[in-house]
C-alpha positions in Angstrom: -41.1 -47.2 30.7 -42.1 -44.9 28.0 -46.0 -45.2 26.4 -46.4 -44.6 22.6 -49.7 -45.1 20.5 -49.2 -47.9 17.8 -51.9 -48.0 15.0 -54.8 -46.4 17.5 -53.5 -48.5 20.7 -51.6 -47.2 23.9 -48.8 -49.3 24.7 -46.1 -49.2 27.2 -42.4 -50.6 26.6 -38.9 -50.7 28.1 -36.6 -47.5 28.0 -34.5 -47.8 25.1 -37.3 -50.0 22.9 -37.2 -49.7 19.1 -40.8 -49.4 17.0 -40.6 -52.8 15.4 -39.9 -54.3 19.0 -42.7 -53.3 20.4 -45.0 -54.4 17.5 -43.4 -57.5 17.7 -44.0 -57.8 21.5 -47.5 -56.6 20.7 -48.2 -59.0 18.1 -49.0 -56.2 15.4 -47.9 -57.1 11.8 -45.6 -54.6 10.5 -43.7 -55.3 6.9 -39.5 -56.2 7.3 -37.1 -58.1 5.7 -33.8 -57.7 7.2 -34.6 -57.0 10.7 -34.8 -60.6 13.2 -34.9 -60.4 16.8 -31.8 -62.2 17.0 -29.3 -60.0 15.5 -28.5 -56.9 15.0 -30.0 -53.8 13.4 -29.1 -53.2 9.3 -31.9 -50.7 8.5 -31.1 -52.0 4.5 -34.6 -53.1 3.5 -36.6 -50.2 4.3 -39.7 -52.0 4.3 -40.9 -51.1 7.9 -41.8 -48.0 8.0 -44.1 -45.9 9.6 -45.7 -42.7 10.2 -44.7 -40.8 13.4 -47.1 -37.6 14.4 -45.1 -34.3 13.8 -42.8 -35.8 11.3 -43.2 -34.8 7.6 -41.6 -37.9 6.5 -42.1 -41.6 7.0 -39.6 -43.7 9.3 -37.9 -47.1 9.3 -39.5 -48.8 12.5 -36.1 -51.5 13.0 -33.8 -48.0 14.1 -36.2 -45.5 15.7 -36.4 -46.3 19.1 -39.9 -45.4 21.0 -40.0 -42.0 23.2 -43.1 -40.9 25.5 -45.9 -39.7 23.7 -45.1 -40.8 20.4 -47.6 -41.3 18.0 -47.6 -44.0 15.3 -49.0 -45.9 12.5 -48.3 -48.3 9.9 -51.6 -48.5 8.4 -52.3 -45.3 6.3 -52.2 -45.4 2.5 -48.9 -42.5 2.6 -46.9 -45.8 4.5 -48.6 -48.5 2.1 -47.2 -46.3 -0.5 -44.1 -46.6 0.8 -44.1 -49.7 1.1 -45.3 -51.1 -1.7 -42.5 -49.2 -3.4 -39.5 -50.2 -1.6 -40.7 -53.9 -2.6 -41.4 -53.3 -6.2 -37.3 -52.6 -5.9 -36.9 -55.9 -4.3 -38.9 -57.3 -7.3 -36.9 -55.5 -10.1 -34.2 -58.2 -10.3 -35.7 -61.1 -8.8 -36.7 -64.0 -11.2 -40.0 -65.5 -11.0 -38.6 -68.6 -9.5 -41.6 -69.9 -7.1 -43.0 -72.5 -9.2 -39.7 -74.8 -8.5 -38.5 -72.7 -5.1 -38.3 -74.7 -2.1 -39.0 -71.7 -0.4 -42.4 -71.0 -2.0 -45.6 -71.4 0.6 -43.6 -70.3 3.2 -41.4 -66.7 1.7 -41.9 -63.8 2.9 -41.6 -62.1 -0.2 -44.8 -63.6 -1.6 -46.5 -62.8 1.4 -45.7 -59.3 0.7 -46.3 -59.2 -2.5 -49.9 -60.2 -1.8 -50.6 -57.6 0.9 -48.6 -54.7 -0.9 -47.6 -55.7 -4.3 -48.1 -53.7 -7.4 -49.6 -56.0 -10.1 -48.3 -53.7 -13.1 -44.7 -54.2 -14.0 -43.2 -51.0 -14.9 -39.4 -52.2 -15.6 -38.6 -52.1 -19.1 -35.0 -53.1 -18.6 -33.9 -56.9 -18.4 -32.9 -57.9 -15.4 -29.7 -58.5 -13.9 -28.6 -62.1 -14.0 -26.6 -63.5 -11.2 -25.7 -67.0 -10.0 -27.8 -70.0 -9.2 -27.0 -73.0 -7.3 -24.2 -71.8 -5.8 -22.7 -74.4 -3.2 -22.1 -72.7 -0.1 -20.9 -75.4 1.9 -21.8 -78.8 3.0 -25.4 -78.1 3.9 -26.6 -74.9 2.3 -27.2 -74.2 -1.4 -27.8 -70.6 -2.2 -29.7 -68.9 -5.4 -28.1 -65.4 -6.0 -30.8 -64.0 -8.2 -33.8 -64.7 -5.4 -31.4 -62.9 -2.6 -32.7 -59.5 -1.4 -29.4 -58.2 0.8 -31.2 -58.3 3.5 -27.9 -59.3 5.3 -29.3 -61.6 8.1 -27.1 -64.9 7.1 -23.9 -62.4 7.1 -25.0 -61.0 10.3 -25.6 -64.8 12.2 -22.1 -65.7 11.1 -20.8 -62.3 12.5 -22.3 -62.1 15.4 -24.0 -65.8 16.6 -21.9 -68.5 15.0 -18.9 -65.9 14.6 -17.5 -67.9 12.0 -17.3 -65.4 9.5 -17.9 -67.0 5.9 -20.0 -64.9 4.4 -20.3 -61.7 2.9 -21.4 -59.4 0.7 -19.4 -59.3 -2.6 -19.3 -56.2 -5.5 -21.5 -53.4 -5.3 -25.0 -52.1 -7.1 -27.5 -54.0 -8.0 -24.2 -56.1 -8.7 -24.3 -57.2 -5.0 -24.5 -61.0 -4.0 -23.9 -62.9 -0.9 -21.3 -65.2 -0.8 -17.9 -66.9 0.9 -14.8 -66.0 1.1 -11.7 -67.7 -0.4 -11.6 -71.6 0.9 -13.7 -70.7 3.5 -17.0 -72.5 2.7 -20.4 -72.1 4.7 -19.2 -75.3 7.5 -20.1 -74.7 10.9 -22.4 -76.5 13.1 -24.8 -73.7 12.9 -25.0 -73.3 9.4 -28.5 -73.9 8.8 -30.1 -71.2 10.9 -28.9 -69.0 7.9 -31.8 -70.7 6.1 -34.2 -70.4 8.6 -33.6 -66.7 8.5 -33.9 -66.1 5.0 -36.8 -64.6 4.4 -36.7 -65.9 0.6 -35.6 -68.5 -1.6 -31.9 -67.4 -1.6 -31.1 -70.3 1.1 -31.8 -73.3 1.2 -31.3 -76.6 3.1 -29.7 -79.6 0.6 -30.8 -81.8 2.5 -34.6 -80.7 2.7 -34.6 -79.0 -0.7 -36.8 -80.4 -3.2 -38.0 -82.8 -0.7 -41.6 -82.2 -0.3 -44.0 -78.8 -0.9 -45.0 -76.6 2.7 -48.3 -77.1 2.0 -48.1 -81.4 2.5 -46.7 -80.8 6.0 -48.5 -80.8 9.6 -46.2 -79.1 12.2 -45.9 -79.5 16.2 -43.4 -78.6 18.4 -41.4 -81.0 21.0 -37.6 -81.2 22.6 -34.4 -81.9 20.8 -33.0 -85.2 22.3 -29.4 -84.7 20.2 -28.0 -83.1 23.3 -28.2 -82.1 27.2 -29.4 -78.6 26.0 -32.7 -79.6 25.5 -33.8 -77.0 22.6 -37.1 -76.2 21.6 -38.0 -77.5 18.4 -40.9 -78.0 15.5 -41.1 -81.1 13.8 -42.8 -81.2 10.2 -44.0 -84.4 9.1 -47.1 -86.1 7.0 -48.0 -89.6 6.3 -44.9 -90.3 4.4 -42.9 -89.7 7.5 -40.7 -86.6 9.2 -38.7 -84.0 7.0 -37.1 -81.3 9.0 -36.9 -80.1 12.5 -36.4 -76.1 12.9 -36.2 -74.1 16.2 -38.6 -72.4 18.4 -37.4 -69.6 20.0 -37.1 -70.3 23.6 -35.9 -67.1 25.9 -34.5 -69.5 28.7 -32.9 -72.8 26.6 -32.0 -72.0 23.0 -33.2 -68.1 21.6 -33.9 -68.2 18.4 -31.3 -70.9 17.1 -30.5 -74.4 17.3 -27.4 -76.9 16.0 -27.1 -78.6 12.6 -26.7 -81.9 14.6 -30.4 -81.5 15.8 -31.7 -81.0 12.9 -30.4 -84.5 11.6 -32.4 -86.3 14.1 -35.7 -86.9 12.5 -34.1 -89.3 10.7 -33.7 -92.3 12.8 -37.5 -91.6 14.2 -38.5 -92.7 10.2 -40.2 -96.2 9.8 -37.1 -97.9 7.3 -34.6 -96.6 10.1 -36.8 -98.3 13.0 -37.3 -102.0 14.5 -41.1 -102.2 13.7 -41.3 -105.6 14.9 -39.8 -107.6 17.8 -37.2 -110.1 17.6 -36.3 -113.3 19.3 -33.2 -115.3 19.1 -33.5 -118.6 20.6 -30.7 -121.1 19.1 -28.9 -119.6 15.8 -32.3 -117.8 14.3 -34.4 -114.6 14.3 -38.4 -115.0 15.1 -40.2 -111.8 14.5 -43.0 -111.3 17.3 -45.4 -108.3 18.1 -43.9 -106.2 20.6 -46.4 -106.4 23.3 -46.3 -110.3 22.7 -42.5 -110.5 23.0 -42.2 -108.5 26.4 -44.9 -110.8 27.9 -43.3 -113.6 26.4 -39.3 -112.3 27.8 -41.2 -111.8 31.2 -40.4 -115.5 32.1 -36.7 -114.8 31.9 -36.9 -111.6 34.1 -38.8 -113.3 36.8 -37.1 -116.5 36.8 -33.2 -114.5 37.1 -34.0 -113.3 40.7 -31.0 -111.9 42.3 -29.2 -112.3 38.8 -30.9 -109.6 37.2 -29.7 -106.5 36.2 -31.3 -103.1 34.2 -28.9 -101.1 32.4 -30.0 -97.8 31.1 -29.1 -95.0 29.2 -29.9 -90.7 29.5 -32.7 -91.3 26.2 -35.6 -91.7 28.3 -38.0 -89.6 29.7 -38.1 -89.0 33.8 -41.9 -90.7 33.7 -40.4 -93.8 32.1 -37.4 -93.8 34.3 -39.4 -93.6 37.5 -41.8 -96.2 36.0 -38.8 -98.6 35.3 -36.8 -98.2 38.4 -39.8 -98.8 40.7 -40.5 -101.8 38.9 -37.3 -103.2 38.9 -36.4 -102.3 42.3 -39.6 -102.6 44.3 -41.6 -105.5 42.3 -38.7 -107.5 41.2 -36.4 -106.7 44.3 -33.1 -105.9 42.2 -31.1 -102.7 42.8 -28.6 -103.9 39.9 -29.5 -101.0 37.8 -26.5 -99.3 36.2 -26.0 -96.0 34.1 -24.6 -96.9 30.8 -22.9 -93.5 29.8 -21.6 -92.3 26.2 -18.9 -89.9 25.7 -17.3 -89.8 28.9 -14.2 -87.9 28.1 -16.4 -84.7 26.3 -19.1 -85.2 28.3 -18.9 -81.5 30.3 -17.6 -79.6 27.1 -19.3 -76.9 25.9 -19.3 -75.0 22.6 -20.4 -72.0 23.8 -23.5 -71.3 22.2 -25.9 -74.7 22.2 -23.7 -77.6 22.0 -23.0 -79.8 25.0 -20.8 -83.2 25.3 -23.3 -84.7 26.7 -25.1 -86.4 23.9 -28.2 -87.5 26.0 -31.3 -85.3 26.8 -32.2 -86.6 30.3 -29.1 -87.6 31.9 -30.2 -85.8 35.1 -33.3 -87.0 35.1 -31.9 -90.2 34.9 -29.6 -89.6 38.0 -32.1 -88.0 40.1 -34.6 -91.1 39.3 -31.9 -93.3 40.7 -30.9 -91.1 43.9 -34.4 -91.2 44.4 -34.5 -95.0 44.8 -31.1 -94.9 46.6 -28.9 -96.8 43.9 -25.8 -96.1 43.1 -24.6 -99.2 41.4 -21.0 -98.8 39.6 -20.4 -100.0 36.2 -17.6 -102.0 37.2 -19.9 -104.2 39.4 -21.6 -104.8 36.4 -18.8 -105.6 34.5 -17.6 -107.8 37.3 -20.9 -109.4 37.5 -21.4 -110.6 33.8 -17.7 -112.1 34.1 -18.6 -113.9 37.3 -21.7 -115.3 36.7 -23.3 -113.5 39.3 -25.5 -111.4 36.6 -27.7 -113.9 34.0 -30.1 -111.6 32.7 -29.7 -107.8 31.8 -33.2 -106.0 30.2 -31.0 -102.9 28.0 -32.7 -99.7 28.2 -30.7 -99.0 24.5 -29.8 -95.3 23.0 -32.9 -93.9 21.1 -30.3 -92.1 19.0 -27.4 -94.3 18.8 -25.5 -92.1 16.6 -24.1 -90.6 19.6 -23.4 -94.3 21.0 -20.0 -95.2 19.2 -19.4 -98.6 21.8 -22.7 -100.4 21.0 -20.6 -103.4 19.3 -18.6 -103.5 22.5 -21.6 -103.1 25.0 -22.9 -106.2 23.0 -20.0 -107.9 23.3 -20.0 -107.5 26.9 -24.1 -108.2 27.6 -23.3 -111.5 25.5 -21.9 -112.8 28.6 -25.2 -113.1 30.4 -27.7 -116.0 29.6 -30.2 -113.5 28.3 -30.3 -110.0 26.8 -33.4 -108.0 26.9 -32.9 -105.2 24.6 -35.3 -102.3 24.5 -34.4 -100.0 21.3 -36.7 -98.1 18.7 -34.0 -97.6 15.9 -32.4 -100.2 14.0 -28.3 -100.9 14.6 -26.7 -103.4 12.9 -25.0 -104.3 16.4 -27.4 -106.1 17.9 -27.8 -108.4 15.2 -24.6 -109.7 17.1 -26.6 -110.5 20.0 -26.3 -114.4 21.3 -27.8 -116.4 23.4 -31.3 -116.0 24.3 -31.5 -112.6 23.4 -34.6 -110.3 22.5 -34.6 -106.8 20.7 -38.5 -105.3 21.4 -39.4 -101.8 19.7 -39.4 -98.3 22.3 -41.4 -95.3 21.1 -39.3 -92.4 19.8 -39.3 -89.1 21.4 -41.9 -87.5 19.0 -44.0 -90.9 19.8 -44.9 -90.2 23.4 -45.5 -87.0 26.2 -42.8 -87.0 28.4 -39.9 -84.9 30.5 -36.6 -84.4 30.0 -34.3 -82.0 32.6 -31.0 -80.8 30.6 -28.0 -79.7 32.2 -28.9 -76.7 33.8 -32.0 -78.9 35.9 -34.6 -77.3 33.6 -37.8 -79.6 33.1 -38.3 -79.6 29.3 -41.5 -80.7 29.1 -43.0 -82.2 25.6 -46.1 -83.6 24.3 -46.3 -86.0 21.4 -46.1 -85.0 17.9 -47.9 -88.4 16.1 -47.5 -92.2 15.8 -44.7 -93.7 13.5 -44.7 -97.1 15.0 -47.9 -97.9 16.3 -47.2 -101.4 18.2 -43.8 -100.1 19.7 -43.5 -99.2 23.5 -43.1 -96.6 25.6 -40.4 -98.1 28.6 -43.0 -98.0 31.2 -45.4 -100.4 29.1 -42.2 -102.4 28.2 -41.2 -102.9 32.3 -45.1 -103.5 33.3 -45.2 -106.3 30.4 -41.6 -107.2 31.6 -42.6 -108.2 35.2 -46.0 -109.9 34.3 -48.4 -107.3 35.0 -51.4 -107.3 32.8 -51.9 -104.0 31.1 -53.9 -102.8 27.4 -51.7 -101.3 24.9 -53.6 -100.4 22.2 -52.4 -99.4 18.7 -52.4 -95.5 18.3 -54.6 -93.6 15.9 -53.1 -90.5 13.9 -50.5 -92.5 12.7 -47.6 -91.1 10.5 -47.5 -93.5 8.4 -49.5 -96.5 7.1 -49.6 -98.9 9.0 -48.9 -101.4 6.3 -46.9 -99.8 3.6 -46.5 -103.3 1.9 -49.9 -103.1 1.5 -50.6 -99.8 0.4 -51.1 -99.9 -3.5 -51.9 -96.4 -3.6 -49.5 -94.2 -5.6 -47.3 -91.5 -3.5 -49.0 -88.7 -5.7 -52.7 -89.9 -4.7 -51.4 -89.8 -1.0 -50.2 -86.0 -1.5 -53.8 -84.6 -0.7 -54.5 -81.5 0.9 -55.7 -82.7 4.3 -52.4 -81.6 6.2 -53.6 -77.7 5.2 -55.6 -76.6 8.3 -55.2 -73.1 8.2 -55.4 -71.1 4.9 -54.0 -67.5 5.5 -55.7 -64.2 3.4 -54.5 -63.3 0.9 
């Protein structure tokens, strides 16, 4: 464990440690571009460098690796000089694209510039034009002339995604990124090379253009695309959710997460979502309030005894699950609760890198719930029990992401056999609009809605808290099985919502909503 002096400050760091490692683990701010703690060293920026004692001339901090007793700094003017030279190089070629970049507010190349630029062009030669809008693929568009080689997307699909599509194509100031030959930019990680670019050279299609930095809150919660169970951030303002990206997590995910994830946010939206309870009594629809609908569906529940049955799906969190099954179970005496599982035959397959089969973030938690209570109901009694008659009433705990639910239509088709179906479901699917009978679809909470557990595959609690309120009278499924079995409880609309809560009624012009009341935190420049 060799100690070193960083900037004035005696630290002590594993054997083998480079410089900008340990300022990273330190938390001191050193300048890089190409160097990410998730791949490999490139040493092709020269931007971090650094003054070691003894040594006439300044280092790169990314491949010199710590020894006892070193001495260092980062801070004297002989390394701003440095510095803010190897950046005005970055600069000579790049066009002054950040008043339409989707990277601006957020690049590290303007934060740079403000901490080490020089304010005096001194080039007198044009600059070298190269291609924009360059289609990489089915998700990533990518702007040659903003692209400083830092190399960090051809590095993730070397060594993360080891796909291999990109490269790095002619030579001089010539250079650009690119693909090779019919090989486009399509894997299912192909977004973390935006994420990674520390300019404007990548960026998402599907988030480009979309909205400005700036307009966006941010808070971090679990992916629920998946038993892995990533770390994520969510960005979002009153007009509703844009991205998710990663957080690194050590144990779960690193520094990366799937394309699939990212695609989530969409279905937590309010013109994806059921925002108000429905009723079918007889060959019609009746929209209700949610709370209203579950007290009003509790007379069904109680009155179906023995012939009630809870199905439920891995979506939920392990509070809701424990507060569902000890309802059902304890307070209306059934132990007909079955586990309505998607993707059976992938369901153990494994990418190798993030991506699991199993589609649902809590399965486990889900199955421990349920050994808990001592049920282990098959779904063929169920099955069996709709056909017989012996099953009149099923409450649906439905898939909060149903994308990964391709037999809805013939779950619905099967729950049509019971008197009354009770379906609990925050995003809309066109499905259940097949429902018959006395059926009722009430509004859940989406995962971003509510604080909650989930354990993923490898028995990991993945704790989460929640990010805001899109739907403020929807349910969490613990309210929904209190209301369900006639207890009286307050549910009272949230505050901080996401979006208005009447957009019909909102006259106000999109651009008069854009105010800067999402920007917190102001950085120096």
């Amino acid at each position: 464990m060799p100690k070193c002096t960083i900037n004035g400050k005696e630290i002590e760091v594993k054997d083998g440690t480079t410089i900008i490692e340990a300022m990273h683990h330190h938390d001191m701010h050193i300048a890089h571009y190409c160097w990410h703690p998730g791949l490999s060293v490139a040493g092709v920026c020269r931007l971090c460098m650094i003054e070691i004692e003894g040594m006439p001339r300044v280092q790169i901090a990314c491949n010199t690796v710590v020894t006892e007793g070193m001495k260092i700094n980062n801070t004297s003017q002989k390394v701003k000089e440095a510095v803010k030279w190897g950046l005005d190089f970055h600069l000579i070629n790049h066009p002054l694209d950040c008043p339409i970049c989707d990277q601006a507010g957020e690049c590290g190349l303007q934060e740079q510039y403000m901490e080490y630029g020089k304010y005096d062009p001194e080039m007198a030669e044009k600059k070298v034009k190269k291609h924009k809008v360059v289609d990489l693929g089915p998700t990533v568009v990518l702007d040659s002339e903003r692209c400083i080689l830092c190399s960090r997307c051809v590095r993730f699909t070397t060594e993360v995604s080891k796909s291999n599509e990109l490269g790095i194509f002619n030579r001089g100031d010539r250079s650009e990124i690119g693909t090779f030959e019919e090989k486009p930019l399509n894997n299912k990680y192909s977004l973390n090379t935006v994420d990674i670019c520390p300019v404007g050279a990548l960026t998402s299609k599907d988030f480009r253009f979309r909205q400005r930095v700036w307009y966006l809150k941010d808070a971090e919660t679990v992916c629920n695309g998946c038993s892995t169970g990533c770390k994520v951030q969510t960005f979002f303002n009153k007009e509703g959710l844009f991205r998710v990206k990663p957080v690194y997590d050590k144990e779960v995910n690193g520094y990366w997460m799937c394309d699939d994830g990212r695609d989530l946010y969409k279905f937590v939206n309010r013109e994806h979502r059921y925002l108000k309870a429905s009723h079918r009594e007889g060959s019609g629809w009746t929209q209700v309030i949610p709370g209203a609908a579950a007290k009003e569906a509790a007379a069904a529940v109680t009155a179906a005894g023995d012939k009630l049955a809870l199905v439920l799906t891995g979506q939920y969190t392990v509070e809701e699950y424990e507060k569902i099954v000890s309802i059902f179970s304890k307070d209306l005496k059934t132990k007909k609760i079955y586990h309505w599982l998607n993707n059976k035959e992938t369901v153990n397959s494994f990418d190798g890198l993030l991506i699991r089969g199993d589609k649902n973030p809590n399965t486990k938690g889900l199955l421990q719930t349920l050994q808990k209570h001592n049920i282990s109901t098959a779904w063929s009694e169920l099955e069996s029990g709709l056909a017989s008659g012996a099953i009149k009433t099923v409450v649906v705990a439905g898939p909060e992401n149903h994308a990964f639910f391709k037999d809805i239509e013939e779950k619905v088709q099967l729950f049509n056999k019971a008197g009354t179906v009770i379906w609990l479901q925050a995003a809309k699917n066109p499905a259940l609009e097949k429902l018959s009978g006395n059926a009722w679809i009430i509004p859940m909470k989406s995962y971003v809605e509510k604080d909650g557990t989930f354990i993923n595959h490898a028995g990991q609690h993945r704790k989460f808290k929640r990010v805001t309120t899109v739907v403020s009278e929807s349910l969490t499924l613990g309210e929904a099985a209190e209301l369900l079995a006639g207890h009286q409880i307050m549910v009272k609309p949230e505050s901080n919502l996401l979006v208005e809560a009447d957009r019909q009624a909102d006259k106000v012009t999109v651009e008069h909503r854009k105010k800067n009341e999402f920007v917190f935190k102001r950085g120096a420049l």
